[in-house]
TIZA-80796 format. One line per field, with one value per residue (C-alpha): residue in three letters; residue number from 0; x, y, z. Coordinates in nm, 4 decimals. Layout:
N
type <- (ALA;...)
seq <- (NUM;...)
c1 <- (X;...)
c2 <- (Y;...)
c3 <- (Z;...)
***
This chain:
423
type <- (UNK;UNK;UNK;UNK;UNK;UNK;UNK;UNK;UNK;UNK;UNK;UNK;UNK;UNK;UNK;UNK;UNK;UNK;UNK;UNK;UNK;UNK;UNK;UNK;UNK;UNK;UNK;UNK;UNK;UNK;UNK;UNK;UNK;UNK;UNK;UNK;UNK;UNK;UNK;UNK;UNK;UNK;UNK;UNK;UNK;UNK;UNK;UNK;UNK;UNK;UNK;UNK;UNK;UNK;UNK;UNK;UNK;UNK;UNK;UNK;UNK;UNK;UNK;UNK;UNK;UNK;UNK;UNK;UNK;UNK;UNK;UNK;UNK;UNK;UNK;UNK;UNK;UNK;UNK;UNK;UNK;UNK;UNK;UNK;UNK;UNK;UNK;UNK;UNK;UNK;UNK;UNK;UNK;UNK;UNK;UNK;UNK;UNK;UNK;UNK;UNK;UNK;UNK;UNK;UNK;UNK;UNK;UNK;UNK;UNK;UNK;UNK;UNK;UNK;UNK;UNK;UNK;UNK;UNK;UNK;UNK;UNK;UNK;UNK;UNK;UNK;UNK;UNK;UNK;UNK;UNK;UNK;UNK;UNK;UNK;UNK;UNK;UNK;UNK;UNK;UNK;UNK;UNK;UNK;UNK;UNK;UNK;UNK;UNK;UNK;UNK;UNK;UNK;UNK;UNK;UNK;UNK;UNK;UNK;UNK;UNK;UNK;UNK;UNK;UNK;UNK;UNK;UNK;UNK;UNK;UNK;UNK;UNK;UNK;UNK;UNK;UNK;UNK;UNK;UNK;UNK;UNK;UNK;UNK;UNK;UNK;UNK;UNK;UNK;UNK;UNK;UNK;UNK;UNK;UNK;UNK;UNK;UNK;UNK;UNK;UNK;UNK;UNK;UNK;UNK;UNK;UNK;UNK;UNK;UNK;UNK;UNK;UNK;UNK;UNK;UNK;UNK;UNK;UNK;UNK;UNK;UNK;UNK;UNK;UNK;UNK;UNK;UNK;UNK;UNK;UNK;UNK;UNK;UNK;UNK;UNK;UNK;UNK;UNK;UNK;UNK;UNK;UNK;UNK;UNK;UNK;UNK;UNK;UNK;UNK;UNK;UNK;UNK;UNK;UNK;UNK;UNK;UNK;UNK;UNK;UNK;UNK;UNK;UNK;UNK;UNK;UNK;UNK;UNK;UNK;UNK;UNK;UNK;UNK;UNK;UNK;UNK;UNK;UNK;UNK;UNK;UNK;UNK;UNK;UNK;UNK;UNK;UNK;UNK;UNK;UNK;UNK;UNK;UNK;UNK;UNK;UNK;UNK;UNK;UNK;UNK;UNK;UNK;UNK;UNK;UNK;UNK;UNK;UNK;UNK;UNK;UNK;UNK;UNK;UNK;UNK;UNK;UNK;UNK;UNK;UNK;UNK;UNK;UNK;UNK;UNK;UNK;UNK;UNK;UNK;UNK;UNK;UNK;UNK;UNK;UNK;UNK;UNK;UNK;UNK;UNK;UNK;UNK;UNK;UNK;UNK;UNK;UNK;UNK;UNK;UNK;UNK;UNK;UNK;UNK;UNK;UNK;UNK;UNK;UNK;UNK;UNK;UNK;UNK;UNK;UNK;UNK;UNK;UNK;UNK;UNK;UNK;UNK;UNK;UNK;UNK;UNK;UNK;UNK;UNK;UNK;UNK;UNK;UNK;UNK;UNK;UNK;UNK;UNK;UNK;UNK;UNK;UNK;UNK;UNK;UNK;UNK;UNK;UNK;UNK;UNK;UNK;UNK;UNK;UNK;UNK;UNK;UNK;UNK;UNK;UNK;UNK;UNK;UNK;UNK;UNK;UNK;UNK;UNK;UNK;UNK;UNK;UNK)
seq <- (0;1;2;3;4;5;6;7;8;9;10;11;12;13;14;15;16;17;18;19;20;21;22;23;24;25;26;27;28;29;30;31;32;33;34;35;36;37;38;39;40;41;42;43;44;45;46;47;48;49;50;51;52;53;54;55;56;57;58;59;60;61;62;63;64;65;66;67;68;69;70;71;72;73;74;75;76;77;78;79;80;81;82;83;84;85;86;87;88;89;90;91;92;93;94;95;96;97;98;99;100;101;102;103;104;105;106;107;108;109;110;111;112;113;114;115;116;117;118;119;120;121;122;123;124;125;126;127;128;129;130;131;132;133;134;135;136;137;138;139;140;141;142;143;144;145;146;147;148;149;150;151;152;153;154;155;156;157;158;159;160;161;162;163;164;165;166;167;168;169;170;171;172;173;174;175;176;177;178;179;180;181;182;183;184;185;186;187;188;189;190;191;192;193;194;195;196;197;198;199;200;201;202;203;204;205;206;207;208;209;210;211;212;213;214;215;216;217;218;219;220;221;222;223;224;225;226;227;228;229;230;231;232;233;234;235;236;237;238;239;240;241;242;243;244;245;246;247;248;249;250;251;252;253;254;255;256;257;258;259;260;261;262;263;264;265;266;267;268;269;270;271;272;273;274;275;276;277;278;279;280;281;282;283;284;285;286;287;288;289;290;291;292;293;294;295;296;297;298;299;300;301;302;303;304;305;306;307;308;309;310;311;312;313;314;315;316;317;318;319;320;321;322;323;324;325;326;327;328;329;330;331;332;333;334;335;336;337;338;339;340;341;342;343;344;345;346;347;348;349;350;351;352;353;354;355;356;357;358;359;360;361;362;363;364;365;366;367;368;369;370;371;372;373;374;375;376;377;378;379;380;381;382;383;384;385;386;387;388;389;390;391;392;393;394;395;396;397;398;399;400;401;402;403;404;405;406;407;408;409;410;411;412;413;414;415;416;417;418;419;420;421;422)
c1 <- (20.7127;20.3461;20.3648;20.6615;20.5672;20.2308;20.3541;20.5177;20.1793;20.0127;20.2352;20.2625;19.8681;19.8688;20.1032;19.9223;19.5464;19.6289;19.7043;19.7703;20.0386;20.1685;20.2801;20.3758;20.5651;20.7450;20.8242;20.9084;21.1714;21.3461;21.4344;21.5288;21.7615;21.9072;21.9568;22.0998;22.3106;22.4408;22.5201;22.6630;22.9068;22.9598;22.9178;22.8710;23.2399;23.3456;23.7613;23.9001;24.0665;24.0734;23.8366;23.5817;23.5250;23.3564;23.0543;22.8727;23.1318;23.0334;22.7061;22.8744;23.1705;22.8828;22.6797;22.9698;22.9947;22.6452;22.6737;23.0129;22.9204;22.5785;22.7472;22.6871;22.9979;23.1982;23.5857;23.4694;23.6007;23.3509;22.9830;22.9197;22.6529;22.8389;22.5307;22.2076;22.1043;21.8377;22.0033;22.3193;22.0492;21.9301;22.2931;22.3020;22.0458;22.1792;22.5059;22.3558;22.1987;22.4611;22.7831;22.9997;23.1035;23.0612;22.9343;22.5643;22.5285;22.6668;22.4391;22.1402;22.1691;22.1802;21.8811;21.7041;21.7964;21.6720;21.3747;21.3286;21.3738;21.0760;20.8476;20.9712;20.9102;20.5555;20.5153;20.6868;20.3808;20.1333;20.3092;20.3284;19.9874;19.8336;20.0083;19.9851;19.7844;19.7931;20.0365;20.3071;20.3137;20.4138;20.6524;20.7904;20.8060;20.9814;21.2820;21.3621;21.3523;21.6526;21.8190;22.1658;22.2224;21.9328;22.0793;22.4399;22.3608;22.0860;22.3701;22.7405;22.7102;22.5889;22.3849;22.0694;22.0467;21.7936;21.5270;21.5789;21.4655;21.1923;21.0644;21.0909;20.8752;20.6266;20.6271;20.5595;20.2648;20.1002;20.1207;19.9278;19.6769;19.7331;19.6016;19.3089;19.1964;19.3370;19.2970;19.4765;19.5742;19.7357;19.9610;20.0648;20.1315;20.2942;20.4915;20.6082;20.7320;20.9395;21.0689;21.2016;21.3529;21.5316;21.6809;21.7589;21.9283;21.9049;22.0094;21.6387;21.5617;21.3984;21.0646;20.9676;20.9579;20.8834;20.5273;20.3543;20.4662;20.2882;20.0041;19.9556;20.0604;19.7894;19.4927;19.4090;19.0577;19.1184;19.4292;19.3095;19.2959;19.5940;19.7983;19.6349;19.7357;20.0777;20.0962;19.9967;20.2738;20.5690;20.4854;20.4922;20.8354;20.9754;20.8082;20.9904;21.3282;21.3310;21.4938;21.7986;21.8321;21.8295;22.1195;22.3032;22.2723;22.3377;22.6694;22.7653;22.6738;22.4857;22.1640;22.1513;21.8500;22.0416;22.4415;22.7255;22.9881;22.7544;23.0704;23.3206;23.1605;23.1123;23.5505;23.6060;23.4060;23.5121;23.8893;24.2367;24.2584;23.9034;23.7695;23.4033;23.4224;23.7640;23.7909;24.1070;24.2769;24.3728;24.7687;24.8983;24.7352;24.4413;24.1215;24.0589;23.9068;23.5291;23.2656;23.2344;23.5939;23.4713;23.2033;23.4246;23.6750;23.4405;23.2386;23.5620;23.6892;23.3785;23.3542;23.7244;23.6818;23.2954;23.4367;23.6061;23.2852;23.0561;23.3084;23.2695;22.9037;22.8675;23.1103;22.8949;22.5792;22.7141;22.8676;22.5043;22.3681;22.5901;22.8821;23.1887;23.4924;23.7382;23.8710;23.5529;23.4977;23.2963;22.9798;22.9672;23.0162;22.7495;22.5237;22.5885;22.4769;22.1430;22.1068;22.1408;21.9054;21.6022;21.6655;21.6259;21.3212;21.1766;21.1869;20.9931;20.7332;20.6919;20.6374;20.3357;20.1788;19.7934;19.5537;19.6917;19.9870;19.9693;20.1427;20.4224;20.4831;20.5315;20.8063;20.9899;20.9407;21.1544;21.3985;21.4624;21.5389;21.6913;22.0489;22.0918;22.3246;22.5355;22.5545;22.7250;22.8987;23.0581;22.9537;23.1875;22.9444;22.6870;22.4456;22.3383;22.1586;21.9799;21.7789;21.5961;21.6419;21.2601;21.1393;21.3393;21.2179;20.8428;20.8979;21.0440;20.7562;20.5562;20.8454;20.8563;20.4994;20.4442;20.7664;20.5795;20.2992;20.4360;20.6198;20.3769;19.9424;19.9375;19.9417;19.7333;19.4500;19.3509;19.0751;19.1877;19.1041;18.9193;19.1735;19.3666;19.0874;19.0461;18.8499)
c2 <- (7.2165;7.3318;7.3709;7.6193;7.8405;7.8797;8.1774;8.3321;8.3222;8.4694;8.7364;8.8076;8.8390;9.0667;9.3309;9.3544;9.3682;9.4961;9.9004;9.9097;9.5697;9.7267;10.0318;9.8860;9.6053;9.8743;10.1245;9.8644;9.7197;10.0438;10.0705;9.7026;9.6987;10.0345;9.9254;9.5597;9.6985;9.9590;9.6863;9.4524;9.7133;9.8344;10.2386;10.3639;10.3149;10.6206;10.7145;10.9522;11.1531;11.4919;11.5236;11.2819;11.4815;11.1809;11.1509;11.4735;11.6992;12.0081;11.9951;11.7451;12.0205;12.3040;12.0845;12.0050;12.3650;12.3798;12.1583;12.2707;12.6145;12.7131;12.8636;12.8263;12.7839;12.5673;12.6486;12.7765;13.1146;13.3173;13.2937;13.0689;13.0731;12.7953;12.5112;12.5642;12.5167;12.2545;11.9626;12.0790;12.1621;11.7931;11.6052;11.8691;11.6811;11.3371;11.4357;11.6017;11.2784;11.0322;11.2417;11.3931;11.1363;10.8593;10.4944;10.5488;10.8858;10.7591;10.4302;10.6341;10.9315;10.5921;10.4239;10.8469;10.8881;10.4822;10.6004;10.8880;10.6830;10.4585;10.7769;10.8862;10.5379;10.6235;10.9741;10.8474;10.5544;10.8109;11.0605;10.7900;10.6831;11.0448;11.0642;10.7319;10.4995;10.1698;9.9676;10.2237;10.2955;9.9657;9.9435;10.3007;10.2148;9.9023;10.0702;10.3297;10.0216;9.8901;10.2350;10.2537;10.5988;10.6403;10.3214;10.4885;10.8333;10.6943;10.4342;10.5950;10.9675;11.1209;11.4758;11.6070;11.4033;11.1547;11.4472;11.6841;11.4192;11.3614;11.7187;11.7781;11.4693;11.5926;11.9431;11.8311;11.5871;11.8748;12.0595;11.7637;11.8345;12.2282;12.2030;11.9785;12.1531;12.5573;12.6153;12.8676;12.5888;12.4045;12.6396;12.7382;12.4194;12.3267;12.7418;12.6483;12.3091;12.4358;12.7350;12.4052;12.2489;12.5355;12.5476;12.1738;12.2339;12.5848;12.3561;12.3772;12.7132;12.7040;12.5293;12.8896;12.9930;12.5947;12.5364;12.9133;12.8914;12.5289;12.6114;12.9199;12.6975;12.3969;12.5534;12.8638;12.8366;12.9157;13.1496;13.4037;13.1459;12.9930;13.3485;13.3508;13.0447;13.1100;13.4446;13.2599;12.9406;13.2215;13.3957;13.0875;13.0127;13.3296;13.3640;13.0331;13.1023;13.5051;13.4734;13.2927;13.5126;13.8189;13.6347;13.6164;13.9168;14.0886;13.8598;13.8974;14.3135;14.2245;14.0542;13.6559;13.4197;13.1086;13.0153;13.1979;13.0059;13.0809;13.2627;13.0124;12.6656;12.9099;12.9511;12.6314;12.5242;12.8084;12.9009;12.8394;12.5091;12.3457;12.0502;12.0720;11.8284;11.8879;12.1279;12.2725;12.6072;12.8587;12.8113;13.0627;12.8811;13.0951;13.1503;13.4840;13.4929;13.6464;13.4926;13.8182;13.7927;13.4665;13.5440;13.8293;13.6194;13.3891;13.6051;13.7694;13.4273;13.3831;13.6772;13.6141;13.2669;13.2201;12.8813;12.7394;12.8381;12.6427;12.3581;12.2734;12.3809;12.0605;11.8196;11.9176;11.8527;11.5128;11.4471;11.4930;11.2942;11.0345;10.9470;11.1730;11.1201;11.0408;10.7431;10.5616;10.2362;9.9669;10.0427;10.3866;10.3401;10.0583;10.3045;10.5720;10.2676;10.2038;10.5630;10.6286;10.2801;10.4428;10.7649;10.5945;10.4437;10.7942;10.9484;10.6415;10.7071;11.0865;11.0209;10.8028;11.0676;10.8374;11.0608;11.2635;11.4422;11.7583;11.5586;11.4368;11.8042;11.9211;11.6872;11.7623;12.1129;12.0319;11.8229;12.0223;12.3584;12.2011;12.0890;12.4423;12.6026;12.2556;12.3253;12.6283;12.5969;12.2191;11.9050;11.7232;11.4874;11.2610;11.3975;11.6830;11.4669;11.2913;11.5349;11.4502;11.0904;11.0018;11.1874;11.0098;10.6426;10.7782;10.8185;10.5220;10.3210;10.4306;10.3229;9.9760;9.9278;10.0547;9.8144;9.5832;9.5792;9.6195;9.2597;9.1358;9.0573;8.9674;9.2732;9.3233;9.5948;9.7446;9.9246;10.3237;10.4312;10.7440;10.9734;10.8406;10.9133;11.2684;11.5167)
c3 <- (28.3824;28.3481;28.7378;28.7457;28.4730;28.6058;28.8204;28.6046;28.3402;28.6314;28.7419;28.3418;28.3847;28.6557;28.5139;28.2023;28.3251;28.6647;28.6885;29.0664;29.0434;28.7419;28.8613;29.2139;29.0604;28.8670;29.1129;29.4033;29.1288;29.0754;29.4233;29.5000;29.1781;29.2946;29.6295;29.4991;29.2918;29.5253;29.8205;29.5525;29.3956;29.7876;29.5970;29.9770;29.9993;29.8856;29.8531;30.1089;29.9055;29.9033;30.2108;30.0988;29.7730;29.5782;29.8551;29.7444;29.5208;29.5509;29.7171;29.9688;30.0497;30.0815;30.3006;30.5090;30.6037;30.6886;30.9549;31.0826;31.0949;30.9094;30.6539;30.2768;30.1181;29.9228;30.1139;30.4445;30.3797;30.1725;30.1098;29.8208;29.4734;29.2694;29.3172;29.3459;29.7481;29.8231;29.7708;29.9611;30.2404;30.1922;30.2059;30.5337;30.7317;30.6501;30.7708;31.0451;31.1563;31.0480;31.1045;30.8230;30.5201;30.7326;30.5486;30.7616;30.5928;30.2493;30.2793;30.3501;30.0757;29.8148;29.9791;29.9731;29.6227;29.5140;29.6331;29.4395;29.1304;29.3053;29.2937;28.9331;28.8162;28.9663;28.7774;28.4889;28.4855;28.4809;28.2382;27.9527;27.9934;27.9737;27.6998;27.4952;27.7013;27.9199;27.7485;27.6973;28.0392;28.1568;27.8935;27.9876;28.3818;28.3279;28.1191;28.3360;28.6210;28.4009;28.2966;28.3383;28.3909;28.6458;28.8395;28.8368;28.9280;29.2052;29.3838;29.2592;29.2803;29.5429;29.3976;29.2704;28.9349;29.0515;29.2257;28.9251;28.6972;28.9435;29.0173;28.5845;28.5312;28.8001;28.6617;28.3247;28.4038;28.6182;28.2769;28.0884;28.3750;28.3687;27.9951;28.0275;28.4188;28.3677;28.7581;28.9311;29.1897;28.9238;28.8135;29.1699;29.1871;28.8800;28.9321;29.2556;29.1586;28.8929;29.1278;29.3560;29.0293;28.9592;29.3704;29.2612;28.9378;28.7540;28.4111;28.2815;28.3349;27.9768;28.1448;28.2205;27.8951;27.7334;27.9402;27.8835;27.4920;27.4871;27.6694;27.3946;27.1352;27.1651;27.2956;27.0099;27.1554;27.5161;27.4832;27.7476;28.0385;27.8815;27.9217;28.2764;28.4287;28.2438;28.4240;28.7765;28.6957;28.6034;28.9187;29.1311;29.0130;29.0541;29.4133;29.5173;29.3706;29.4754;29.8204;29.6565;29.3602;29.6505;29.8419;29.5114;29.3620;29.7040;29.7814;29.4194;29.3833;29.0115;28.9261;28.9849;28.9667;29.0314;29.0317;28.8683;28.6226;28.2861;28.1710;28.3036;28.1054;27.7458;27.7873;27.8749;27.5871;27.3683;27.3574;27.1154;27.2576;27.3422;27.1820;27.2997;27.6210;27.7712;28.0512;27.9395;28.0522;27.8358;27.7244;28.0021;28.2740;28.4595;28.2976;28.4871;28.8416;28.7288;28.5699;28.4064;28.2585;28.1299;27.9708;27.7693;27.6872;27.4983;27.3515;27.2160;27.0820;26.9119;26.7774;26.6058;26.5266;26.3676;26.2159;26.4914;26.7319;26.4225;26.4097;26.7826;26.8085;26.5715;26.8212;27.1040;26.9230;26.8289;27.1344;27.3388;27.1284;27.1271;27.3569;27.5244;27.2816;27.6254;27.7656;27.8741;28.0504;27.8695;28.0649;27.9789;27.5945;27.6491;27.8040;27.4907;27.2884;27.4427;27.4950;27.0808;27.0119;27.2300;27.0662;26.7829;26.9106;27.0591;26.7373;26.5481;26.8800;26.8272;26.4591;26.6031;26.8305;26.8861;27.0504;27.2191;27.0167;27.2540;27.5210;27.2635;27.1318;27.5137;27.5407;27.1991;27.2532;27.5921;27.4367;27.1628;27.3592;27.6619;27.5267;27.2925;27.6316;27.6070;27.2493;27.2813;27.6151;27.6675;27.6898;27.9492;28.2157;28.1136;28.4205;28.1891;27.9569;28.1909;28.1892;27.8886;27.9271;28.0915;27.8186;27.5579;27.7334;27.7537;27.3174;27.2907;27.4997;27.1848;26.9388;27.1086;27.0930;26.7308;26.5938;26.7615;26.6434;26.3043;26.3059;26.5226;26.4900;26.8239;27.0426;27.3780;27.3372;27.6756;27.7627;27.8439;28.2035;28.2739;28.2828;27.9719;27.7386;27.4895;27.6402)
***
């Protein structure tokens, strides 16, 4: 008996004293869980319906025409802006090398996207221990290796979810670093990372505002370079996103830094018959064919129903914080569970800052602006919380450890590395 668990004590060992295994073990895990779980469910087999519309939705159909004939759009006819281009670019050159929808193309876009959870399980590692040390960081790595959400959206949906959440943790780490080392070449590089995350998904658009206000906000004693290298990171965004916003607003004749349907999802959200996560139509059947018209109409509705807007302003708040009121499977009101019990924990972390409470603030300050436009739009698919979700596990790594240690005397110390300690 001794024999057999003498491994296990070892590899135990190893993970707690050894950085490198640690962060290997975790990252090398994410992918082969991914990847198990994708060739055990068979999620590369996906329905033929409707064109193959499950293998890539919308970013699928737009890369589609890429291929077929270099043209960005979403029906073949006109020149699209509904999703934002880079992953539609990406699915483009797996198609182009395994053919259109076929199983080799599906296969590999699962394996590509596994292995962006590998790296964020990587940056994720890093983040946590910036920001509350050694032990934390292992604890953080090893629950987004088991997440739910980032194994279904890596292996059964086929779309940016997986390399937003990647490029965001990324962006925010090179803040931690922005603050501590105000370079110029860290906030091109931080600036031009964003202006990518916004080509990815244009959902957290409030970074560009979120990282200069921190920066401002922390460091009273160096506000100058602060307001510099905030200056130099806004620019870099902008200069990586301007092309597309050009081909927008030209296509569309008005002003557009990303994709249009703004209007659209506040209707759908706000009209006489919404409930907050339903993507209804309006009782005589067409919601209007602009996104301007969209926008009026809700703004109108608002305007004559304050209550009703206040009513489902509070659903949607629930509902992001909780779980979709729809027919769900088991899994997904499992998920909404463990979701709401490390939200739970995240907030018993952040209340536990250690020594380095700037870090913590950055990511409140993110998580508590990010949802306000599902707030007041509509809440209806679980991939627009994920954004926050590697936040909320990096709080809760704290929350874990700190409960711990509360019920328990016996708690590892480690010794910070180098880069973990206060300046």
């Amino acid at each position: 008996m001794s024999r057999a668990i003498a491994p296990l004590k070892s590899l135990i060992e190893n993970w707690l004293h050894n950085r490198t295994f640690a962060i290997w073990a975790a990252s090398i895990l994410t992918v082969l869980i991914r990847l198990g779980a994708g060739f055990a469910f068979k999620t590369y087999r996906f329905d033929t319906a409707n064109d193959h519309w499950a293998l890539g939705y919308e970013w699928g159909r737009v890369a589609k025409w890429l291929v077929e004939s270099s043209m960005y759009t979403l029906n073949g006819s006109s020149a699209g802006a509904i999703v934002e281009p880079l992953y539609p670019f990406t699915i483009a050159v797996f198609f182009y090398v395994f053919g259109l929808f076929t199983t080799s193309a599906a296969v590999s876009l699962i394996v590509f996207q596994s292995l962006l959870c590998g790296l964020n399980t990587w940056v994720l590692f890093i983040l946590t221990e910036r920001i509350y040390g050694p032990l934390e960081a292992r604890v953080c790595s090893f629950l987004f290796a088991l997440y739910p959400a980032s194994i279904f959206f890596a292996v059964a949906r086929i779309g940016p979810t997986s390399l937003t959440a990647l490029l965001l943790c990324l962006i925010l780490l090179l803040t931690l670093i922005l603050f501590e080392h105000p370079r110029t070449s860290w906030a091109i590089l931080a600036g031009s990372l964003t202006g990518l995350l916004f080509l990815t998904g244009a959902h957290p658009l409030s970074l560009i505002g979120i990282i200069p206000l921190w920066l401002l906000w922390v460091d009273k004693n160096r506000r100058l370079r602060m307001f510099l290298v905030s200056l130099i990171f806004v620019a870099s965004a902008i200069f990586i996103t301007m092309p597309w916003a050009v081909r927008n607003s030209l296509m569309l004749g008005r002003p557009t830094m990303s994709k249009t349907g703004l209007g659209l999802m506040l209707w759908k959200g706000n009209n006489p018959v919404a409930t907050g996560y339903t993507q209804v139509r309006s009782p005589d059947g067409e919601l209007g064919p602009e996104d301007d018209i969209h926008l009026q109409m809700a703004v109108s509705w608002i305007a004559d129903n304050p209550k009703d807007f206040a009513a489902l302003t509070m659903k949607r708040i629930l509902y992001f914080w909780t779980a979709i009121p729809r027919s769900s499977s088991g899994l997904e009101l499992l998920n909404g569970l463990f979701f709401m019990v490390l939200t739970v924990l995240g907030v018993f972390g952040a209340f536990s800052p250690g020594e380095r409470p700037e870090g913590v603030w950055l990511l409140l300050l993110f998580v508590a602006i990010f949802p306000i436009v599902f707030y007041i739009t509509i809440i209806s698919h679980y991939r627009y919380r994920f954004y926050i979700e590697p936040l909320i596990l990096v709080l809760a790594s704290r929350g874990i450890i700190r409960l711990w240690q509360r019920v328990s005397p016996l708690v590892v110390s480690f010794p910070s590395p180098w880069f973990c300690r206060s300046r």
